[in-house]
C-alpha positions in Angstrom: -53.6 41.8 -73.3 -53.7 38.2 -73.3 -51.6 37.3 -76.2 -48.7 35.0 -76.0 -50.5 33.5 -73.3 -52.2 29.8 -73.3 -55.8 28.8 -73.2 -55.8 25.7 -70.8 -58.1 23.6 -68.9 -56.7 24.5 -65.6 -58.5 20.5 -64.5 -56.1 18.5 -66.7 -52.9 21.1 -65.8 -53.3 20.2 -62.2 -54.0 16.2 -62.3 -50.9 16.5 -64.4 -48.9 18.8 -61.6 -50.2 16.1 -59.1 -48.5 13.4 -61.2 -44.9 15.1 -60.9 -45.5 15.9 -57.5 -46.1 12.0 -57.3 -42.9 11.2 -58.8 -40.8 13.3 -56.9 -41.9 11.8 -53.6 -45.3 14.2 -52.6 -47.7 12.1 -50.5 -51.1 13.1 -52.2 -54.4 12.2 -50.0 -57.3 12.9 -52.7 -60.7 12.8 -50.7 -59.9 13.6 -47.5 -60.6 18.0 -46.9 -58.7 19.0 -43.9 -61.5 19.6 -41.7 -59.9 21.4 -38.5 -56.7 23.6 -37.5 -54.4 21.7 -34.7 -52.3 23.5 -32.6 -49.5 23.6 -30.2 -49.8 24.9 -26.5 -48.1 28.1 -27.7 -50.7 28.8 -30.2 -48.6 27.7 -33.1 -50.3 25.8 -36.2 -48.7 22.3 -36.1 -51.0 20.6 -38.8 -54.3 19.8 -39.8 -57.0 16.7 -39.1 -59.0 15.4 -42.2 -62.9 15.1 -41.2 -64.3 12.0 -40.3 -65.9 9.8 -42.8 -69.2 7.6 -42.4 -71.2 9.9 -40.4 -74.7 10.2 -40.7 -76.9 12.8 -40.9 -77.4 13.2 -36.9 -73.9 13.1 -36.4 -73.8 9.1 -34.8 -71.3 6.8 -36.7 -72.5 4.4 -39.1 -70.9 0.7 -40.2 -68.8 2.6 -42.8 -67.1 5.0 -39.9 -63.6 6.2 -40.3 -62.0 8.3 -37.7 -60.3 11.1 -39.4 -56.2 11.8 -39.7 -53.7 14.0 -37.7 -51.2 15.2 -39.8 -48.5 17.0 -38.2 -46.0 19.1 -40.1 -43.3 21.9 -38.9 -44.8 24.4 -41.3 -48.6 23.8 -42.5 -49.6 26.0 -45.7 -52.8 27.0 -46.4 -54.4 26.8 -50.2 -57.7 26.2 -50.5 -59.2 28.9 -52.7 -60.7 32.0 -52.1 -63.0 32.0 -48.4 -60.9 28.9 -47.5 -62.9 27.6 -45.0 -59.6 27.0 -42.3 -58.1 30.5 -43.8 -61.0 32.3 -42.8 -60.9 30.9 -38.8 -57.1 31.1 -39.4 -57.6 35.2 -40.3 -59.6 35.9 -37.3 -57.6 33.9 -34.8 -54.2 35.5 -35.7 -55.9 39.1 -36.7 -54.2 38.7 -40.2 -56.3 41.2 -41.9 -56.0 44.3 -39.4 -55.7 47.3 -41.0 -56.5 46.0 -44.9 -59.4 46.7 -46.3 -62.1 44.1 -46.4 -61.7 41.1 -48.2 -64.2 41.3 -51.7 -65.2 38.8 -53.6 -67.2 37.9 -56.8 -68.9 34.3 -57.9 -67.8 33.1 -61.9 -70.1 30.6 -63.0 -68.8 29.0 -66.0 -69.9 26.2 -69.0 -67.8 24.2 -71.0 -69.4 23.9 -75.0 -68.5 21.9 -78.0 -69.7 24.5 -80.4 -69.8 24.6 -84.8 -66.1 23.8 -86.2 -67.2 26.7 -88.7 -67.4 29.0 -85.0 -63.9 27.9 -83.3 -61.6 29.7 -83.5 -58.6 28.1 -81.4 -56.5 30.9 -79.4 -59.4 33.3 -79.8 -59.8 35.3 -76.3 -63.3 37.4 -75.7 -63.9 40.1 -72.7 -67.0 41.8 -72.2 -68.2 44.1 -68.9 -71.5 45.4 -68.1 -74.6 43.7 -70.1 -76.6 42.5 -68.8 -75.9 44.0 -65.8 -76.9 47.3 -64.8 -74.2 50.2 -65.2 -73.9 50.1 -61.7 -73.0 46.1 -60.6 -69.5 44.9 -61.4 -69.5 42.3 -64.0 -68.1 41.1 -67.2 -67.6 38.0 -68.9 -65.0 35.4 -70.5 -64.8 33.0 -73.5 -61.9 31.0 -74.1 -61.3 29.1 -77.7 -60.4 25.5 -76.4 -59.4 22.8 -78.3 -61.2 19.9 -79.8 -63.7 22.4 -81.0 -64.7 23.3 -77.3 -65.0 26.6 -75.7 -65.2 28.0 -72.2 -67.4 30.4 -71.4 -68.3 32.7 -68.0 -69.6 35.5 -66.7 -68.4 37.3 -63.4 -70.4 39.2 -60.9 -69.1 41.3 -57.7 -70.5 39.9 -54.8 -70.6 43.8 -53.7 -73.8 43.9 -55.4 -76.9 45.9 -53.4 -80.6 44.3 -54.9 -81.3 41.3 -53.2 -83.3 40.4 -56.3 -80.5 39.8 -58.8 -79.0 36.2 -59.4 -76.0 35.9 -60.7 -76.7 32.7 -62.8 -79.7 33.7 -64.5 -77.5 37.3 -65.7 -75.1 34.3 -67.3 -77.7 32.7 -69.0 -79.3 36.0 -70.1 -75.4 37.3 -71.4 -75.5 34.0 -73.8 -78.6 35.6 -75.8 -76.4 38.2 -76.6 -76.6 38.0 -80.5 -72.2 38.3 -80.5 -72.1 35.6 -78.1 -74.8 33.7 -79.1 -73.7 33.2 -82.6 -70.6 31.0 -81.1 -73.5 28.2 -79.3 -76.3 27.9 -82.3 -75.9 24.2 -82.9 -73.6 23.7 -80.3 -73.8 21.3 -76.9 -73.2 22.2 -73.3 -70.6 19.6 -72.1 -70.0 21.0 -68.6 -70.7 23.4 -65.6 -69.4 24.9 -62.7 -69.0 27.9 -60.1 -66.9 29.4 -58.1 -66.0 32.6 -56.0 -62.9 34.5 -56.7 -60.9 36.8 -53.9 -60.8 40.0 -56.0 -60.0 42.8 -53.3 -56.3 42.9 -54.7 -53.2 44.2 -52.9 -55.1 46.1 -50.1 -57.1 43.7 -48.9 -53.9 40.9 -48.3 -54.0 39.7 -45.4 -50.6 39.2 -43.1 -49.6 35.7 -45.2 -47.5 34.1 -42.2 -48.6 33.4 -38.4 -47.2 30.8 -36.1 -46.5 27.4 -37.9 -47.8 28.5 -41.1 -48.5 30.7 -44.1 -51.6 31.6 -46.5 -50.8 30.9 -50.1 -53.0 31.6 -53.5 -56.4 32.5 -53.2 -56.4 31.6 -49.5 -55.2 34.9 -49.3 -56.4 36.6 -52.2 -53.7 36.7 -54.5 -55.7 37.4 -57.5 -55.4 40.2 -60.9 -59.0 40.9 -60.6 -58.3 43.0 -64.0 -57.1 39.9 -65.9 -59.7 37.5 -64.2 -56.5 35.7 -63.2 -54.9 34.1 -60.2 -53.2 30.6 -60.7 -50.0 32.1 -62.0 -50.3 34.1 -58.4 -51.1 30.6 -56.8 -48.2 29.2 -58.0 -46.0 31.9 -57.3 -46.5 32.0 -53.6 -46.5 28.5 -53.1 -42.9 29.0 -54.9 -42.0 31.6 -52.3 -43.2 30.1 -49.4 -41.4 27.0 -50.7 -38.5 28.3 -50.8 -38.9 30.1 -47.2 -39.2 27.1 -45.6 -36.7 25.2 -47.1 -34.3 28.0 -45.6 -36.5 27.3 -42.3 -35.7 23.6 -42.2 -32.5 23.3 -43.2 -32.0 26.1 -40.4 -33.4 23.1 -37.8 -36.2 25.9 -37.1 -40.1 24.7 -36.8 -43.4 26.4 -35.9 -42.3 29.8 -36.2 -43.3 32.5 -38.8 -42.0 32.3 -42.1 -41.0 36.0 -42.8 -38.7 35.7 -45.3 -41.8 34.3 -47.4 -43.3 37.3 -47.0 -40.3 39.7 -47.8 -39.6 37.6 -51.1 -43.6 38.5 -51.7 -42.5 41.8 -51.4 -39.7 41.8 -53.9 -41.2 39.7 -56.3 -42.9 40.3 -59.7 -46.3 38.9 -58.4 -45.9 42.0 -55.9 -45.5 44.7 -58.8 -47.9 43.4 -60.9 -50.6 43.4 -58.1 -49.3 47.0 -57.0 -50.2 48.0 -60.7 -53.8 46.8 -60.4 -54.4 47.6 -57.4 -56.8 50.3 -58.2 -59.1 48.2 -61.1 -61.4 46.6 -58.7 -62.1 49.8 -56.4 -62.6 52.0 -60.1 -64.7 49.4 -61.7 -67.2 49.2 -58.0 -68.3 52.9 -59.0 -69.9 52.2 -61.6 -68.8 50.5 -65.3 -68.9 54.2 -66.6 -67.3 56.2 -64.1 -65.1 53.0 -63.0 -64.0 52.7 -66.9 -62.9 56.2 -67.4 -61.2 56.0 -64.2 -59.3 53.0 -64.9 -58.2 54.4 -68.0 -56.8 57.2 -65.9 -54.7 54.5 -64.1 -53.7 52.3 -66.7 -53.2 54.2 -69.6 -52.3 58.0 -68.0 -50.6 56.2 -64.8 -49.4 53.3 -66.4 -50.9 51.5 -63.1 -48.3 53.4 -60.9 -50.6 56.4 -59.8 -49.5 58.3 -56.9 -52.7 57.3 -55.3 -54.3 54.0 -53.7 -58.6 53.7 -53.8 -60.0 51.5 -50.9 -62.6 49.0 -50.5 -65.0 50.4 -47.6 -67.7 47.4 -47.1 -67.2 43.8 -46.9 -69.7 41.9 -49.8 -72.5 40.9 -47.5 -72.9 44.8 -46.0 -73.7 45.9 -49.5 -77.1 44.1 -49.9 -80.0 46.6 -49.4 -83.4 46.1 -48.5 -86.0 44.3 -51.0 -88.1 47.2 -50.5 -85.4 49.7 -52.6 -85.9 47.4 -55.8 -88.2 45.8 -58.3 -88.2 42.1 -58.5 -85.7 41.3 -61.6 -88.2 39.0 -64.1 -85.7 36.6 -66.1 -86.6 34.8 -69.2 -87.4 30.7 -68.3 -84.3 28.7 -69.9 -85.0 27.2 -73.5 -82.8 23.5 -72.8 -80.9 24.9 -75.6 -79.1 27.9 -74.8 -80.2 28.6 -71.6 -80.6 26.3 -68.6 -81.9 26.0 -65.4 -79.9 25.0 -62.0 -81.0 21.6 -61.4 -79.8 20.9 -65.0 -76.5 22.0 -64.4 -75.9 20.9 -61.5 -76.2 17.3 -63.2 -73.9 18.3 -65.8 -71.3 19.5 -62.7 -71.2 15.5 -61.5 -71.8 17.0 -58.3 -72.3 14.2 -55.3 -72.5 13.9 -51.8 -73.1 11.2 -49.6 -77.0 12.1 -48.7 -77.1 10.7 -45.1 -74.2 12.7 -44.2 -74.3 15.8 -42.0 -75.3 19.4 -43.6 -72.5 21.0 -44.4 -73.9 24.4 -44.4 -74.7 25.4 -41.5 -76.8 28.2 -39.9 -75.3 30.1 -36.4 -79.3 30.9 -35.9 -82.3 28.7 -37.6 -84.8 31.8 -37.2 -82.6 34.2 -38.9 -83.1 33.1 -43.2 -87.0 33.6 -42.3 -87.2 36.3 -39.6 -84.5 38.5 -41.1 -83.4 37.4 -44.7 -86.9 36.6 -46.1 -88.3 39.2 -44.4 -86.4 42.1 -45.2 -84.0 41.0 -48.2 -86.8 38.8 -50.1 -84.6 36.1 -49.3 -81.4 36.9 -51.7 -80.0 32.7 -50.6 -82.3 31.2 -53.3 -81.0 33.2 -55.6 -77.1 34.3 -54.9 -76.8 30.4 -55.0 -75.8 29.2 -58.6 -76.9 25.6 -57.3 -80.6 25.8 -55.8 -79.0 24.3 -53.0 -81.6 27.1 -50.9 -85.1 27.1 -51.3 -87.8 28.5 -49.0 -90.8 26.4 -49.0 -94.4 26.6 -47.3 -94.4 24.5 -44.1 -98.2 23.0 -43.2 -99.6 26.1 -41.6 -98.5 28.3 -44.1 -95.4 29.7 -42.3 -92.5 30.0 -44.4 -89.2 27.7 -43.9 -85.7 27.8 -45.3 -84.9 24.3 -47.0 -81.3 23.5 -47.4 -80.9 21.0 -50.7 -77.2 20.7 -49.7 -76.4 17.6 -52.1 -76.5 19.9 -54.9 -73.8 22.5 -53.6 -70.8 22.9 -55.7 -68.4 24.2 -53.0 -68.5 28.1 -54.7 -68.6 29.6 -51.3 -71.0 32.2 -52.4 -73.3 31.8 -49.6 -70.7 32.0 -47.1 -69.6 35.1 -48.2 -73.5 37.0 -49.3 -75.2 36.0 -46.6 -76.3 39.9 -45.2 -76.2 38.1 -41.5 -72.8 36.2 -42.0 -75.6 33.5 -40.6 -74.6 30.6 -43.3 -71.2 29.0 -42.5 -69.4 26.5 -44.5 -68.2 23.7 -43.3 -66.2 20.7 -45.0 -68.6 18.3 -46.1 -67.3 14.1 -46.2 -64.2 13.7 -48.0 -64.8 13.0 -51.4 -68.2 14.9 -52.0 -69.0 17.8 -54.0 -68.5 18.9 -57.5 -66.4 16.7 -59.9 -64.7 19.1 -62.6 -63.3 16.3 -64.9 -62.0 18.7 -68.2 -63.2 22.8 -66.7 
């Protein structure tokens, strides 16, 4: 149920946040990621460094070389979004996840259109699951009645998905055909695009939010409703809470230590209950959207969301994908510039830039592994999982195939860092400043 609520751009809500923080003292550094943890000699997080700008592509500094920052803090939080690239290392080092289920995720890719007056309809809230997915891949879709005649529209796929041949952008291109939904964009202009992956594993699959020096907060650690496709109330939330837990810290003269009582007010709060009530969508809906319906129905409606049971995630996203060999390649209609759009397109649309003699910021562990093994077995799933065409495997001289990385086109969604059947791809900060530019999504 979504009424009551507020249809936003969530872009102009936070350049607005930043301008309070601004005015209440917060040092903001736009264009500068945090690149790597810094510790103590006790193991304790005592801040961040920002990455080094005017690098090039080899890794030698150019003219325009900047060394990168040390900040140092007593308490560093974490809160980059979901598969935050530190929060990840920052998982593994402490062992944050032992004994929660995987971490699962899914990739929204999203347009904003300035559709027919006679169409808007401001307020007006549309959910759809399934088409044009198959009954068996978790997916459904949004579109939010904007202002100024605009809507937002998106479609959302599980990242648990098994055929190698499915792309999640062309099953959002295909959803707009549908004749209810395409009746909204007749006549209408695509302003704006953009993707991203969402942590939807839900209550189980939190992390420990505290170590040493620090906390996770937001979708860092995966504080997301997965059944109302929301999680910025839950960001802001648990940067309230933590917050609040280290103001107690400070003005108790303590530093780098863990910030339990962050994680007991978790406990207590609303954002807890309301998580503990949904707890059970994401694992119902992964069985299948008619088995997965009837049994969330049996939890939300029979159960009121307080069942007397708890369903589990058993596979992390990339252990899902199955040979190319199990499935029929999935033929998509070619985009009509209308309604329908290729990548290159909208990545243009995205204002996506990055300086293009700096180094790669997705990386491979093992160059012989998107050939030998992804290629090979999975039909190489990279070139499409990627709603960017940031991968691309091309015909060297001889013939032999090779795995091109267009990394200038990447729009930060994480998807590839999280689909990758080898965990081979890693993501890595690219130069402060670069990637996509949401100005109104």
């Amino acid at each position: 149920q979504n009424h009551g609520n507020y249809v936003i751009s969530l872009a102009n809500v936070v350049r607005w946040l930043g301008q309070q923080a601004e005015a209440l003292g917060v040092e903001v550094f736009p264009g500068f990621p945090a690149a790597e943890i810094l510790y103590n000699d006790d193991g304790s997080v005592i801040g961040v460094a920002t990455g080094n700008m005017g690098v090039d592509r080899h890794g030698e500094p150019t003219a325009a070389f900047q060394l990168g920052m040390e900040l140092h803090a007593k308490y560093t939080f974490f809160a980059e979004g979901a598969r935050g690239h530190l929060g990840k290392q920052l998982i593994a080092k402490y062992k944050l996840d032992a004994g929660r289920d995987p971490q699962t995720y899914a990739i929204g890719i999203k347009e904003i259109w300035e559709i027919d007056p006679k169409m808007h309809k401001p307020g007006l809230v549309v959910h759809t699951a399934g088409w044009p997915l198959d009954s068996k891949t978790y997916g459904g879709s949004f579109l939010y009645h904007l202002e100024n005649n605009q809507v937002a529209v998106g479609y959302v796929v599980g990242l648990a998905y098994e055929n190698p041949y499915l792309s999640p952008y062309e099953e959002f291109q295909r959803y707009k055909t549908h004749p209810e939904i395409r009746k909204f964009f007749e006549g209408g202009k695509r302003l704006a695009y953009g993707a991203r992956a969402i942590t939807a594993g839900g209550l189980q699959s939190l992390p420990k939010l505290t170590f040493p020096g620090g906390a996770l907060i937001g979708c860092d650690a995966g504080f997301l409703n997965a059944s109302r496709i929301k999680g910025s109330h839950a960001a802001i939330k648990t940067g309230m809470l933590a917050a609040e837990a280290v103001f107690e810290a400070l003005n108790g003269g303590r530093q780098y230590d863990e910030l339990t009582a962050y994680s007991a007010a978790f406990e207590k709060s609303w954002l807890h209950e309301e998580l503990h009530k949904a707890r059970n969508f994401k694992p119902s809906m992964s069985k299948g959207l008619v088995a997965g319906t009837l049994l969330v129905g049996i939890d939300q409606v029979l159960f009121g969301g307080k069942a007397p049971w708890t369903l589990h995630h058993s596979h992390a996203d990339h252990e899902c994908l199955k040979p190319a060999a199990d499935f029929t390649p999935i033929s998509y209609p070619k985009p009509d510039g209308k309604l329908t759009f290729d990548r290159l397109s909208s990545v243009f649309i995205s204002n996506t830039n990055h300086a293009e003699d700096q180094p790669i910021h997705l990386t491979l562990k093992d160059a012989s592994v998107p050939v030998g093994i992804n290629l090979a077995k999975y039909a190489g799933p990279e070139a499409r999982y990627c709603p960017a065409g940031v991968y691309e495997f091309v015909k060297n001289d001889d013939n032999t195939d090779r795995l091109q990385i267009n990394a200038q086109n990447c729009v930060h969604c994480k998807t590839c860092d999280i689909k990758d059947p080898t965990q081979n791809i890693v993501w890595v900060t690219p130069e402060g400043g670069g990637g996509p530019n949401y100005s109104n999504m």
